[in-house]
C-alpha angles and dihedrals in degrees: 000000000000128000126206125189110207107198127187109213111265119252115305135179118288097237137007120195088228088059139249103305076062099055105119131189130291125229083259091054097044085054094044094047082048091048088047088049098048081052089058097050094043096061092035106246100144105164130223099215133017119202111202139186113246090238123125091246102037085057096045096046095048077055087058097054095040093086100058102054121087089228130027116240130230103264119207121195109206124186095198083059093072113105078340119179122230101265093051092055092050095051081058101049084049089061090056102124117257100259104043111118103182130024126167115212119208114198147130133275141273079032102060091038103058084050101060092042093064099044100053105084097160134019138110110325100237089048093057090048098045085053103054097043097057144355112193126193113281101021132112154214120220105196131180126215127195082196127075115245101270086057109052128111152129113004096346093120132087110220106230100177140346105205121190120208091226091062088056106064131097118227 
């Protein structure tokens, strides 16, 4: 079995005079993309290898969650990542080395949740549906795979969890 963690950028600014590629993360998002991080710590996924897009707040964002893993994972800045459509990301997933148990992708919306979307053909109900109405910044899909990378598509995964990252901070 294979797990991908599939991770929209945490909140960033709303312009930056460099452009959109520049926006980097607000306070808020900084905090988001930590609290995302100490989840993951807490239930052990700590993944081999990241794939990020090559924006400002992906790879900030992918900074803020380094910290909290036992062991670093392999990021990957990819270019083709940044505002990607589906297809591309999971182009992308499919070139994940055999072996590799566990990988996080960092990416944009509406990009990372359709894909989820369309990858998450079974999972608890509310999840699903919590998914697919909406994917905030900072918030993230766990989903299982009984297929190794090169083989994954439409509706193969199992949905384990959809965290918000609203649901993840403390008052």
């Amino acid at each position: 079995m294979i797990k991908l963690i599939l991770l929209r950028h945490a909140k960033a600014v709303r312009d930056d005079p460099a452009g959109d590629h520049a926006r980097g993360l607000i306070q808020r998002g900084r905090d988001d993309a930590r609290n995302a991080g100490l989840w993951l710590r807490e239930h052990a996924l700590n993944p081999e290898i990241a794939l990020v897009s090559d924006a400002r707040r992906t790879r900030e964002t992918m900074e803020a969650l380094l910290p909290h893993f036992a062991r670093p994972p392999h990021a990957r800045v990819d270019p083709t990542l940044y505002l990607a459509e589906p297809e591309t990301l999971l182009k992308a997933l499919r070139a994940i080395p055999q072996g590799v148990r566990t990988a996080l992708l960092v990416a944009h919306n509406p990009g990372i949740a359709e894909l989820a979307v369309a990858l998450a053909g079974a999972g608890e109900r509310r999840d699903l549906a919590d998914m697919a109405h909406a994917f905030p910044t900072a918030s993230f899909a766990i989903l299982n795979f009984e297929k190794d990378w090169r083989d994954i598509g439409e509706l193969d995964g199992r949905l384990e969890r959809f965290i918000t990252a609203r649901s993840l901070r403390t008052v």
